[in-house]
C-alpha positions as CSV (number, residue, x, y, z in Angstrom):
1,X,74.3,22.1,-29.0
2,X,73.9,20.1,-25.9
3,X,72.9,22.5,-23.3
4,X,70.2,23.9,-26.1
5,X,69.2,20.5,-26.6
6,X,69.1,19.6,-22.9
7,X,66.5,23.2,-22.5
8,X,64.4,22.1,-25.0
9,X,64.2,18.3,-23.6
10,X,63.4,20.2,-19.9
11,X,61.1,22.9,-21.7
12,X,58.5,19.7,-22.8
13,X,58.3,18.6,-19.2
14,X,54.8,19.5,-16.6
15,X,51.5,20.8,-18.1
16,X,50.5,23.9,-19.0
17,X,47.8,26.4,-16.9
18,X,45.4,25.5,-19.9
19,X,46.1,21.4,-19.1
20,X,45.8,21.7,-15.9
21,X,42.4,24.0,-15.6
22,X,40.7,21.5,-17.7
23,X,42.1,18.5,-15.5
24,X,40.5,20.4,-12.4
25,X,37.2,20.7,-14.7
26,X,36.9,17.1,-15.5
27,X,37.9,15.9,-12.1
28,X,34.8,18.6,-10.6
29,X,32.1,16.9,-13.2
30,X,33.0,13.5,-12.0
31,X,32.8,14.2,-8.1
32,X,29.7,16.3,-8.2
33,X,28.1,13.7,-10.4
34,X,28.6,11.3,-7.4
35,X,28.0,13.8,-5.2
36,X,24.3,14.2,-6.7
37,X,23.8,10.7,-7.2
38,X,24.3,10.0,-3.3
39,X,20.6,11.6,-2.1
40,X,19.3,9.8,-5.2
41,X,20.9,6.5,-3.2
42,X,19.9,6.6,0.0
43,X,16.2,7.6,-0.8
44,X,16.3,4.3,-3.2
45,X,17.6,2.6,0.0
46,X,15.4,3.9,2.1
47,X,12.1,3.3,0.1
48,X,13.7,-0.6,-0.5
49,X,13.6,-1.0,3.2
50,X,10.2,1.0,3.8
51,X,8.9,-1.2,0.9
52,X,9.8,-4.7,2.8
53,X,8.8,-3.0,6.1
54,X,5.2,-1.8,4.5
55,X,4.6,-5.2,2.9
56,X,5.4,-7.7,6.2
57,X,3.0,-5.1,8.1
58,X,0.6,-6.2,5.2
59,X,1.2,-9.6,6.1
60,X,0.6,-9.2,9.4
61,X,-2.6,-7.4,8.8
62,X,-5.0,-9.7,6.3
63,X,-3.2,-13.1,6.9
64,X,-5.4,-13.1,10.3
65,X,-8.3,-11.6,8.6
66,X,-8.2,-14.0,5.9
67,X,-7.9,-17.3,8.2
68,X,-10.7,-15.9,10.5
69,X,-13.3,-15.2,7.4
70,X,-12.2,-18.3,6.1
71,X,-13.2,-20.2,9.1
72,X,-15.9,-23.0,8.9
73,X,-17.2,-21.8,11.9
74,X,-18.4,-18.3,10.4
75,X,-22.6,-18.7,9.5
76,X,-23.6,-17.7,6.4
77,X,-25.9,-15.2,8.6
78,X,-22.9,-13.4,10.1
79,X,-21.3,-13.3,6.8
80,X,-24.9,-11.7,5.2
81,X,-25.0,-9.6,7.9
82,X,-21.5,-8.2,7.7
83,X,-22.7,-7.2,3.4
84,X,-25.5,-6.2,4.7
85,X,-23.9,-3.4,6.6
86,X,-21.3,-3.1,3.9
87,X,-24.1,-2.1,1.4
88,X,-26.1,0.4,3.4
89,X,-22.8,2.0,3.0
90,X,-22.4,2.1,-0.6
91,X,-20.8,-1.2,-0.8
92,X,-17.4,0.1,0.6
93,X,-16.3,-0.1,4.1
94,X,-15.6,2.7,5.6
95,X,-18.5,4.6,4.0
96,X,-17.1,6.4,0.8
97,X,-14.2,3.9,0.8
98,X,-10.7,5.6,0.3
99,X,-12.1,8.9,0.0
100,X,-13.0,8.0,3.9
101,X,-9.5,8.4,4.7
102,X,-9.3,12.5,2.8
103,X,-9.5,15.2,5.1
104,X,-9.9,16.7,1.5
105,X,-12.0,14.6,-1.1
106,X,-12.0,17.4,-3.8
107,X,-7.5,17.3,-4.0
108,X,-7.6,13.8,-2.1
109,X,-5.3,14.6,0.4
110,X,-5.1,12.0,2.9
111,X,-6.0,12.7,6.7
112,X,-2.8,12.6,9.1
113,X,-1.7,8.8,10.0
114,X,-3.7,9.4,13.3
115,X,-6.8,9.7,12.0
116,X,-6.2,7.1,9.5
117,X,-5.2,4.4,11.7
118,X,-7.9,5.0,13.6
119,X,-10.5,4.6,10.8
120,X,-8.8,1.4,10.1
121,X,-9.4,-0.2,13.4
122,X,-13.4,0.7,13.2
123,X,-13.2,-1.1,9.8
124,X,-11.1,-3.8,11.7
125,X,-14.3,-3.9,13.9
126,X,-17.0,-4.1,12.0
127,X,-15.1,-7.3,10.1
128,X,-17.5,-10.9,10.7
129,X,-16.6,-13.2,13.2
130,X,-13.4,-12.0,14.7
131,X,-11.6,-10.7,17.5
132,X,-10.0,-7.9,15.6
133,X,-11.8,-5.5,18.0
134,X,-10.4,-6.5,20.8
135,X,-6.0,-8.2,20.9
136,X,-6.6,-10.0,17.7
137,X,-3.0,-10.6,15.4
138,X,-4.3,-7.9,12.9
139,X,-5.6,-5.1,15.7
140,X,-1.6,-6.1,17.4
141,X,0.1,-5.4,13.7
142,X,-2.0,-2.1,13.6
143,X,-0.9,-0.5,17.0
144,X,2.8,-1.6,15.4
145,X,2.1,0.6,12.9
146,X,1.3,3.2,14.8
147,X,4.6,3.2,17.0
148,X,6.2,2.9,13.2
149,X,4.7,6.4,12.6
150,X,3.2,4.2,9.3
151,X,-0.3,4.9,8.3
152,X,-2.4,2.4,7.4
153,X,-5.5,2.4,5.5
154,X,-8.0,-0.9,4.6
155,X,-11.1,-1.0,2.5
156,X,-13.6,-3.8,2.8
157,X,-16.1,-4.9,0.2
158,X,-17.7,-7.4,-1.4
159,X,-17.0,-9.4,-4.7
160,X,-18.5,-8.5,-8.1
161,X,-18.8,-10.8,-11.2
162,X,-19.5,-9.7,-14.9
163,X,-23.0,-10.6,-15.8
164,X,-25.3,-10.2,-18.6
165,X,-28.8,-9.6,-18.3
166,X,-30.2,-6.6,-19.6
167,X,-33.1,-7.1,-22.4
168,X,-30.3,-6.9,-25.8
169,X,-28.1,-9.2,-23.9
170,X,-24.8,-7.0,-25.5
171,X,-23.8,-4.8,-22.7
172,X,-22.0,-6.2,-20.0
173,X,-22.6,-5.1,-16.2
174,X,-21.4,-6.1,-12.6
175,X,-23.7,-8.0,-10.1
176,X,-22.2,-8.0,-6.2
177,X,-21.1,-11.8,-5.3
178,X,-22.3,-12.5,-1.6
179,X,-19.6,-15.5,-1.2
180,X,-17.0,-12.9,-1.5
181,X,-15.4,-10.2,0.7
182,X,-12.3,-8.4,-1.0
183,X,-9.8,-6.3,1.5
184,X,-7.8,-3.9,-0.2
185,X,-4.8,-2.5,2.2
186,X,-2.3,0.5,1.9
187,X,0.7,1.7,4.1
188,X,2.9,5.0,4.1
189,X,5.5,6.2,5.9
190,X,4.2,9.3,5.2
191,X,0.8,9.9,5.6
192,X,0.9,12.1,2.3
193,X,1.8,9.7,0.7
194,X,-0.2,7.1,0.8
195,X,-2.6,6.9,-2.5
196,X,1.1,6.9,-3.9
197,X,1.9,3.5,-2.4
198,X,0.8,0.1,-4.2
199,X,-2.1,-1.1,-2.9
200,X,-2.0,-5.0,-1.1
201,X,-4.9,-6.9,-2.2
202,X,-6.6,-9.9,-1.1
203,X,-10.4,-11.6,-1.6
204,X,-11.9,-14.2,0.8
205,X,-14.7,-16.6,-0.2
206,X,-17.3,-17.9,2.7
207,X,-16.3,-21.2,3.8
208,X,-18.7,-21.6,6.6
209,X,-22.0,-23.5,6.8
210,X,-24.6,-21.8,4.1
211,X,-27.6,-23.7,5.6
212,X,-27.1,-22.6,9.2
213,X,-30.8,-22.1,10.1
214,X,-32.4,-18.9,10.3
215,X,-30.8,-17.7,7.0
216,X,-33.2,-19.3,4.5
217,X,-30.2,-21.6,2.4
218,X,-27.2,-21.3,0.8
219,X,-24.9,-18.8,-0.6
């Protein structure tokens, strides 16, 4: 009776091939669940820090722009000027705006960060009253982009305010405010990419002298 009782007590002991299989089983779900979640991780990580990189670069770029239009020094007349140019472009600077930067408009694929960056410093340019041509803080933030490998695209236009005017007085329209320049700015690591990205966006109202003379009065 005791050495049958003893076999039985030592038959319960260990696990079975069925047990243990389905052990093996669990333990495979759980690693190759964190297994796939690691890519999904790091790419997270990696657009966090490309995020924070993209939006000090934005920074950088129309904080200099911003203080230089908003100068009390700028005339009305290079400020009318600069529209000016703006509209005989279809009120968009570059000319066609963001499609400017598509080596494809019809699929609007973006052009390679080259070619980009390069349209952004002619915009950078034709901007009133600054040095942005030449070693100005924003044309310095855009050759950093460029050794970032990190496209960067800017659109320059003037304001709009809603108006109402037509002969039934119902339907609302847009009139173009002079007073106002609005810069809209986007940055990719890849140049792919980049009508993916959020767009950084900033407006400027004249703050110069309107009556400076030769420009027939204020804004």
């Amino acid at each position: 009776m005791t050495g049958n009782g003893m076999r039985r007590h030592v038959n319960r002991l260990g696990f079975t091939l069925m047990e243990v299989n389905l052990a093996v089983f669990i333990m495979a779900v759980a690693v190759l669940g964190m297994v796939a979640l690691y890519p999904l991780g790091f790419r997270e990580s990696q657009q966090s820090r490309d995020d924070v990189v993209e939006a000090v670069l934005a920074e950088g770029i129309l904080n200099p722009i911003v203080a230089t239009l908003s100068s009390t020094n700028l005339t009305w007349s290079q400020w009318q000027n600069f529209l000016g140019s703006v509209k005989s472009q279809g009120n968009l600077l570059p000319n066609n705006g963001w499609l400017a930067y598509c080596g494809n408009e019809r699929s609007l694929t973006p052009k390679d960060r080259s070619a980009i960056n390069s349209l952004t410093e002619q915009v950078l340019g034709k901007l009133p009253g600054g040095s942005f041509s030449s070693d100005g803080d924003a044309k310095a933030i855009l050759r950093k982009c460029n050794s970032l490998g990190i496209a960067c695209a800017l659109v320059a236009s003037y304001g709009r305010v809603p108006s109402y005017g037509n002969d039934s007085g119902m339907d609302g329209f847009w009139l173009n405010d002079g007073t106002r320049i609005v810069l809209t700015l986007r940055l990719a690591r890849r140049a792919g990419q980049l009508f993916g990205q959020s767009a950084f966006y900033t407006e400027v109202h004249f703050q110069g002298n309107p009556n400076d003379p030769g420009t027939g009065g204020g804004s």
